[in-house]
Structure formats: C-alpha cells, structure tokens
C-alpha positions as CSV (number, residue, x, y, z in Angstrom):
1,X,24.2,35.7,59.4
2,X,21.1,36.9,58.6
3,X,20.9,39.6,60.9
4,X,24.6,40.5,59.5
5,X,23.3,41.0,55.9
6,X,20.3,43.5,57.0
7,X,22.3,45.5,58.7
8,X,25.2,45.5,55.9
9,X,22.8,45.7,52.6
10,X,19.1,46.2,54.1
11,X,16.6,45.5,51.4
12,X,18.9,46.2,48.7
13,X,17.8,45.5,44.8
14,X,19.3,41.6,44.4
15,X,20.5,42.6,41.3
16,X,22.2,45.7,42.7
17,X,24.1,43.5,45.4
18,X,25.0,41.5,42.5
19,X,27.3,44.1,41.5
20,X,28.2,45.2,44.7
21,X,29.5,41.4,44.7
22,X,31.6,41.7,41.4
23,X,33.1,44.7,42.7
24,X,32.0,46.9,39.6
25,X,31.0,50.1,41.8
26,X,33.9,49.7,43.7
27,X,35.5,52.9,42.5
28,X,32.2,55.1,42.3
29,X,32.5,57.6,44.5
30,X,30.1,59.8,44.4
31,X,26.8,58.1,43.9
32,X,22.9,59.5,43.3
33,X,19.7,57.3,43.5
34,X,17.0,58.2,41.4
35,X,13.5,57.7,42.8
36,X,15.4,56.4,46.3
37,X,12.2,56.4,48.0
38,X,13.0,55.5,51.8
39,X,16.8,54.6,51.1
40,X,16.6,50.5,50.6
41,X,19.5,50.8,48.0
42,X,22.0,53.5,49.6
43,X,22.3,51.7,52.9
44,X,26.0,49.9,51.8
45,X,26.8,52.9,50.1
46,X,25.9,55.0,53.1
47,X,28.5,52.8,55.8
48,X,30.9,52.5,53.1
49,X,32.1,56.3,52.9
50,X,30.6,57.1,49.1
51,X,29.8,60.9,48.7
52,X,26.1,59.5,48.8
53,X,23.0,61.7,47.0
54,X,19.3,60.9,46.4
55,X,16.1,62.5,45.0
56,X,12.3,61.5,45.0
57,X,9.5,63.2,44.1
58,X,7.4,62.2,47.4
59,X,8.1,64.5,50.6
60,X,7.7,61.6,52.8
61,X,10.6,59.5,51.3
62,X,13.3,62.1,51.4
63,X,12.5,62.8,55.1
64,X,12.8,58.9,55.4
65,X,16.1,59.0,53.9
66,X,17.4,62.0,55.6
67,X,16.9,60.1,59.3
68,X,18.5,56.8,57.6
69,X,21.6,58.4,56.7
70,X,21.9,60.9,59.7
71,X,21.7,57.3,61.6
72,X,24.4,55.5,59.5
73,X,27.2,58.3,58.9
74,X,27.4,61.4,60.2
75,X,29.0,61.9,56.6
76,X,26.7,62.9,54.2
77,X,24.6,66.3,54.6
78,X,20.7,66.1,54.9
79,X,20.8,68.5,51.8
80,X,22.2,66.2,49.6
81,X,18.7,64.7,49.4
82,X,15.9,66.0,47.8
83,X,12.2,66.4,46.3
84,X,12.4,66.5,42.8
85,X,11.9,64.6,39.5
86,X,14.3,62.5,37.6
87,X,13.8,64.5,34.1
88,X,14.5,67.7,36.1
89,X,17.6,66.8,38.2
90,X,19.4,69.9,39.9
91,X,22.9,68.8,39.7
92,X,25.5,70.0,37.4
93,X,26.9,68.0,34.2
94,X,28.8,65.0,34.7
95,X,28.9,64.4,38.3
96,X,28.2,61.4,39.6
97,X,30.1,57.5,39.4
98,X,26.9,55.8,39.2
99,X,23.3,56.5,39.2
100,X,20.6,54.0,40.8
101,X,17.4,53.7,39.5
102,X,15.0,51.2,40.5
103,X,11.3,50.7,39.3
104,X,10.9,54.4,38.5
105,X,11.4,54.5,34.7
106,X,8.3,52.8,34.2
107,X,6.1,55.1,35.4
108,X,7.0,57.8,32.4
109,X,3.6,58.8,31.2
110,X,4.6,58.2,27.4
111,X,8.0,58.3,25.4
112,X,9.0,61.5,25.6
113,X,8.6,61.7,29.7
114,X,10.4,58.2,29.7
115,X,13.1,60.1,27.1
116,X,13.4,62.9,29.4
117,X,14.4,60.9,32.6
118,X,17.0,59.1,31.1
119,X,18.5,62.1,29.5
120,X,18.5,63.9,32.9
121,X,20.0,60.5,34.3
122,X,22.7,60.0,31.3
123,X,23.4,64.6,31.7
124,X,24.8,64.0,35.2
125,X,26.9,60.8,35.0
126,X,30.9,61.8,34.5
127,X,32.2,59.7,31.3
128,X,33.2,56.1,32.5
129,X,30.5,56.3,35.0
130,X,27.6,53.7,35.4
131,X,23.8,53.8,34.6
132,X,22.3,51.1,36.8
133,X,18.2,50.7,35.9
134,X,15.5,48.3,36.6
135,X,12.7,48.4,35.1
136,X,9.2,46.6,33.9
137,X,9.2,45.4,30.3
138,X,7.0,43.6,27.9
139,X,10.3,40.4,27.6
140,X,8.8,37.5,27.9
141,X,4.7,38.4,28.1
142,X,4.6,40.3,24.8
143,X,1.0,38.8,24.1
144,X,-0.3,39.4,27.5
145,X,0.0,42.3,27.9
146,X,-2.8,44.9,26.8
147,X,-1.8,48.5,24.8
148,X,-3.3,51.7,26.3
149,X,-1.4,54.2,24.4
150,X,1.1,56.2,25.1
151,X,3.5,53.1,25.2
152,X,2.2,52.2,28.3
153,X,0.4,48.8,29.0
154,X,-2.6,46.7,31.2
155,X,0.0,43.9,33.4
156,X,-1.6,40.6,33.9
157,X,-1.0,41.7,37.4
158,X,-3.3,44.1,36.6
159,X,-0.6,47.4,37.2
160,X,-0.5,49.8,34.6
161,X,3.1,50.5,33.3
162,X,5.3,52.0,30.8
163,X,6.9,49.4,29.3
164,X,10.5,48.6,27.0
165,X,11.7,45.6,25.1
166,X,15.6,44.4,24.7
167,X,15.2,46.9,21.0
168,X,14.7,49.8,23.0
169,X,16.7,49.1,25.6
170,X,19.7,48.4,23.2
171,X,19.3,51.5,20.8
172,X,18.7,53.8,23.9
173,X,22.5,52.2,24.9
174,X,23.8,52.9,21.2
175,X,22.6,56.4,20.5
176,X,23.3,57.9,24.7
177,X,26.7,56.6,23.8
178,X,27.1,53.6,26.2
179,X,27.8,50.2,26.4
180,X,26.3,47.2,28.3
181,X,29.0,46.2,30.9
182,X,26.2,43.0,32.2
183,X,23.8,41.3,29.8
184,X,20.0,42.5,30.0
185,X,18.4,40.2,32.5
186,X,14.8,39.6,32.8
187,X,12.8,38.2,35.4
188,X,9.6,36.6,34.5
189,X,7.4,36.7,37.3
190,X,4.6,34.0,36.9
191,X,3.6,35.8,33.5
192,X,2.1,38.0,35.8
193,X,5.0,41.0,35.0
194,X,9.0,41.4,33.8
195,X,11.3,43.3,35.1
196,X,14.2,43.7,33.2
197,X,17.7,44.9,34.6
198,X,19.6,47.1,32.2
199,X,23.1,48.2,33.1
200,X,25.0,50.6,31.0
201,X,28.5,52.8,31.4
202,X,28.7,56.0,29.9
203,X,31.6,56.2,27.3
204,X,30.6,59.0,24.9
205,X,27.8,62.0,24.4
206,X,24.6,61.0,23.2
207,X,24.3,61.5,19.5
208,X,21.0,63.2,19.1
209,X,18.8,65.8,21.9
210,X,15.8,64.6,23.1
211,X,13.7,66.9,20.4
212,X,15.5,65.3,17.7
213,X,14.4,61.5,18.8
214,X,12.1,59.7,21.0
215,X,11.3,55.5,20.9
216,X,8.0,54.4,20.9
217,X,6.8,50.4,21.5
C-alpha cells in the first residue's frame, strides 16, 4: 500500500491530497504550480492526463521537473516548464483551472512583492478556477514571533519569513474577488512555526490594481 501511494501522489502537500480526495480539482484541466520546485505536487496531476504547467525561479528545479514528467507522460511538453517568478508569470489572462502554490508566498520581501505574486497568480486563473496556497503565518504564535520590517518576521524556528494572519488572508479573498471554498487551516508546529492553508476560487475581478492597495501586518 505504501509503495502504491508514492508512486500514485509522491510527496504531495497533505493538504493538497486532501482535495484531490474531495474531488474538488476534479474538473481542472489545465493546471500551473507556482514555485513547483522538483515536481512533489504535479505527480497525480501528471499520470492523470491534466494539461500540466510549472515555473520556479531555480534552474535546477525546472530541469528536475522536466525529467519527472518526460518519465510519467509522454503528454506534456518540456516547455511547459519554466524559470521564472511568480509576480512575472508569462502566461496569458485567465488560463489555468487551478494554481498550486506551496511555501513560496512567504518568501515576498515586503507587501508589495507578496501583492505582486498573488496578483500574477489571481491574472492567470479562468473565472471559477481555484487558488490553492500554503503558506507561513503569524496564527497561533502572534507573540513569538519577532518584527523585522517589511512585514516579515524572526520564527522561533529561527527562519525568517513573510508572514499573514486570517485578516489578511480574508480581505485579500474579498477585494481579488473570491471566495473560500475550505476553511483557513492552520497547523501549529510545536510553536516553533504556522503554516496556514488558504484555498480560494476565483468568482469576480479584483476590485482595486496593485498600485491602488497593498496590506501590511
């Protein structure tokens, strides 16, 4: 069984298989990860015949990927992946089911760069189509964690990380035009660092432009 499951999923996000489970990405066809890294989250995807993209900014990783899904389909071109950051995404407005990103958001150097990525993120999803994050947030250690400016913060785990609360997280969902279709879960770590799963579907334009409005912690 085991076996079974790393060869189906790999070392998919849990909270990504969650969905997978619920059958809520069931009719996303066409699907991009943000920040896929080596290709942990596209490997169901991959054997499962979605029209499957990814971008990372490291060189490295989108080789990685390349090899992973020349290995699993002979389905999706090497050119669908590529080096490139998630506030300057090269793919055309409103084109993708659902976009997967995983522990990348919190690495935006300050509001606006956090601002930016979504924005790029939210530009290419069609209407109806799904925003699935994860990301690190202050939930839960609000007093141990130490400001640095910029909204970023000192981790009791001693990382360095831009971090959200459930405020942010739901005004960014009101004013994209979205709505929650799972509760924001957070997972407490020992007190040592939160990560916080925020799933939102796209069901109208965002109401301001990035210029017009940015969040700060």
């Amino acid at each position: 069984m085991t076996n079974n499951l790393q060869q189906l999923y790999g070392n998919i996000d849990i909270y990504l298989f969650d969905q997978l489970l619920k059958g809520r990405f069931n009719g996303c066809k066409k699907v991009l990860d943000v920040g896929c890294g080596g290709g942990r989250n596209l490997i169901y995807f991959l054997q499962n015949d979605h029209d499957v993209y990814g971008i990372d900014p490291n060189p490295d990783a989108i080789a990685q990927v390349k090899s992973l899904a020349k290995t699993l389909t002979q389905d999706n071109r090497s050119e669908n992946f590529t080096v490139c950051k998630a506030e300057n995404l090269p793919f055309n407005d409103e084109t993708f089911d659902l976009a997967i990103c995983s522990a990348v958001l919190h690495f935006a150097n300050d509001s606006n760069h956090f601002d930016a990525m979504l924005r790029s993120m939210w530009r290419v999803l069609k209407p109806g189509g799904y925003l699935f994050a994860r990301l690190a947030s202050d939930i839960g250690i609000e007093n141990l964690v130490t400001p640095l400016g910029n909204s970023r913060y000192a981790l009791p785990d001693g990382s360095e990380r831009f971090l959200v609360n459930e405020q942010i997280l739901m005004e960014y969902t009101s004013v994209l035009g979205g709505e929650l279709f799972e509760p924001i879960k957070t997972t407490n770590v020992q007190n040592l660092r939160c990560m916080t799963t925020w799933c939102v579907q796209k069901v109208a334009s965002p109401k301001t432009s990035p210029k017009e409005r940015t969040f700060s912690l």
